[in-house]
C-alpha positions in Angstrom: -1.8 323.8 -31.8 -1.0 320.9 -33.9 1.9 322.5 -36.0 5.1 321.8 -34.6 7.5 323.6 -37.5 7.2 325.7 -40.3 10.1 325.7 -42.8 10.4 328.1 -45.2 13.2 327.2 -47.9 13.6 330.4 -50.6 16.9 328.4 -52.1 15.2 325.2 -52.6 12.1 327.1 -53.2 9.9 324.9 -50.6 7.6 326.0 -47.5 7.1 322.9 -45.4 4.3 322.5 -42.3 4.7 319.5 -40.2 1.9 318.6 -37.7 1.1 315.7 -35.7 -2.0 314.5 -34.2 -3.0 312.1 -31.3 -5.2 310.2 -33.8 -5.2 307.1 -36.2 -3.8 307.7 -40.0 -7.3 306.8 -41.2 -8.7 309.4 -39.4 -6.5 312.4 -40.7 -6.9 310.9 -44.3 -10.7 311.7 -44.1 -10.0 315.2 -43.5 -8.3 315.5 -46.6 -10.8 312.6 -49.1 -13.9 313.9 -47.9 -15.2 317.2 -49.2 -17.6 317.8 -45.6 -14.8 317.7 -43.7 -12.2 319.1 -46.5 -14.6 322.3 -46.1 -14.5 322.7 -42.2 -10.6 323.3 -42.3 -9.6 324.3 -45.5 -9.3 328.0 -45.1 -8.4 330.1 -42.4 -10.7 331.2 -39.7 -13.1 333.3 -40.8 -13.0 332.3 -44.1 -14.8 329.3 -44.7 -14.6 326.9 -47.7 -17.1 325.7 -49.9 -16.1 322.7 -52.0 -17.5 322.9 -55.2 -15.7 319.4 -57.4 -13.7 316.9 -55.3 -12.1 314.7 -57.6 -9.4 313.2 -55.8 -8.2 310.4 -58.3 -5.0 311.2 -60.7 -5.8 313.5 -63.1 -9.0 315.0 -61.0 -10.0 318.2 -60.1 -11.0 319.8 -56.5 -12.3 323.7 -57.2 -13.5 325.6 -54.0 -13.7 328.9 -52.7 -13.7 330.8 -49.4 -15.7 333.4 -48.4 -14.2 336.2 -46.4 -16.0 338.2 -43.3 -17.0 341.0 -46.0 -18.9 338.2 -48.4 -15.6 338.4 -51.2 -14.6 334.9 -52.3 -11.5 333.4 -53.0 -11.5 330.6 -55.3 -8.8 327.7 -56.2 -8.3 324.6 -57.8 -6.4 321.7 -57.2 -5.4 319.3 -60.4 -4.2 315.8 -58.5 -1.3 314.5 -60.0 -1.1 310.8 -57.3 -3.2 309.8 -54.6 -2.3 307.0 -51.9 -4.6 306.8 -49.6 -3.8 306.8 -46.8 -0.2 307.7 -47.4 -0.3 310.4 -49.5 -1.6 312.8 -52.0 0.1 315.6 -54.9 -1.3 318.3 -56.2 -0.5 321.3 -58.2 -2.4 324.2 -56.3 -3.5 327.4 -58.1 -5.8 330.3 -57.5 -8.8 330.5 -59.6 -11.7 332.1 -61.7 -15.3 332.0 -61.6 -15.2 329.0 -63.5 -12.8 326.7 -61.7 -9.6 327.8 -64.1 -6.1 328.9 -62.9 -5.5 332.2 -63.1 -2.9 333.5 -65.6 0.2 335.6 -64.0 -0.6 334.0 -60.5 1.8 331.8 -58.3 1.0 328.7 -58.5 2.2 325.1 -56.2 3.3 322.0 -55.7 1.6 320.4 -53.0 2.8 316.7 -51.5 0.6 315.6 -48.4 2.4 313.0 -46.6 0.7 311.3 -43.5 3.0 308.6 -41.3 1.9 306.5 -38.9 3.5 307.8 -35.3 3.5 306.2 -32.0 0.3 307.5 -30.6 -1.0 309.0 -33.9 -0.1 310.7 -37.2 2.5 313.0 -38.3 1.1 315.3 -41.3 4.0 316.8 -43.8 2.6 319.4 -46.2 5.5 320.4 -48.4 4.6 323.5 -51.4 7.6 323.9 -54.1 7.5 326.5 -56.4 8.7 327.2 -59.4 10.6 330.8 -58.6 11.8 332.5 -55.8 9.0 335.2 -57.1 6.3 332.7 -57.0 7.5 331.6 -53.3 8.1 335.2 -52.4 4.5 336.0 -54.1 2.8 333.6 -51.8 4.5 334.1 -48.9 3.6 338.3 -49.1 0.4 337.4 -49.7 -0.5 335.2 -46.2 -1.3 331.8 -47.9 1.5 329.6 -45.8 0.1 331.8 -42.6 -3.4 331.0 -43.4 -2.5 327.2 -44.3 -0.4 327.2 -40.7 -3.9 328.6 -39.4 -6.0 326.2 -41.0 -4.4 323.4 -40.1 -4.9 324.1 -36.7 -8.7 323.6 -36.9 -8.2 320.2 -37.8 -7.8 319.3 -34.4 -11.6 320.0 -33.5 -12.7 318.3 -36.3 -10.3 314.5 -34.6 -11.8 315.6 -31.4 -14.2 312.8 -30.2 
């Protein structure tokens, strides 16, 4: 598996996934800018991602949703707040309506993508920071750093030659 920690911070309110890969920067930054690909890993097994917007430019939107074994969707949206490609990329991450629109009362994220060129390849740094411990807690009980730890294992398959 490509994850090599998983650091979950409740005082400074951060959950931070580090991966590296065998393969070039560009090539993990793809996974990330294009929506195809975005949709292949975004989401844990068994619940696939359809991206619906993929603005990835400051102030742009990405809205998706995955769809469980049992057909029930779970949406989200991303608003971008920087984008370097291929260095980096911040979002705030929330879940979402029918419409694309964050959901009042839920959690929602920070999320800062940093990609560094490694001998041999790329390390990946995902870093969420929440707001409150009851946000972190919130999306801790409710699997999301699991599933993002699970789907960022698929993106092996997807560097694979």
């Amino acid at each position: 598996m490509t994850i090599t920690s998983v650091d979950l911070d409740y005082e400074g309110l951060t959950a931070t996934l580090i991966a590296d890969f065998d393969d070039p920067i560009d090539q993990v930054w793809e996974l990330w800018s294009d929506p195809r690909k975005l949709e292949r890993w975004w989401g844990p097994p068994g619940y696939p991602a359809t991206v619906e917007k993929h603005g990835l430019t400051p102030g742009g939107e990405v809205t998706y949703f995955m769809t469980g074994p049992e057909g029930d969707q779970h949406r989200g949206m991303w608003r971008v707040t920087s984008v370097d490609p291929p260095a980096s990329l911040q979002f705030t991450d929330a879940f979402a309506d029918a419409h694309g629109a964050p959901l009042e009362d839920a959690p929602v994220s920070e999320i800062l993508v940093r990609l560094l060129e490694r001998e041999g390849g790329t390390r990946m740094e995902v870093r969420m920071t929440f707001e409150t411990r009851e946000d972190m807690e919130r999306i801790v009980d409710t699997g999301t750093v699991e599933g993002l730890k699970q789907a960022i294992g698929q993106m092996d398959d997807l560097l694979a030659p």
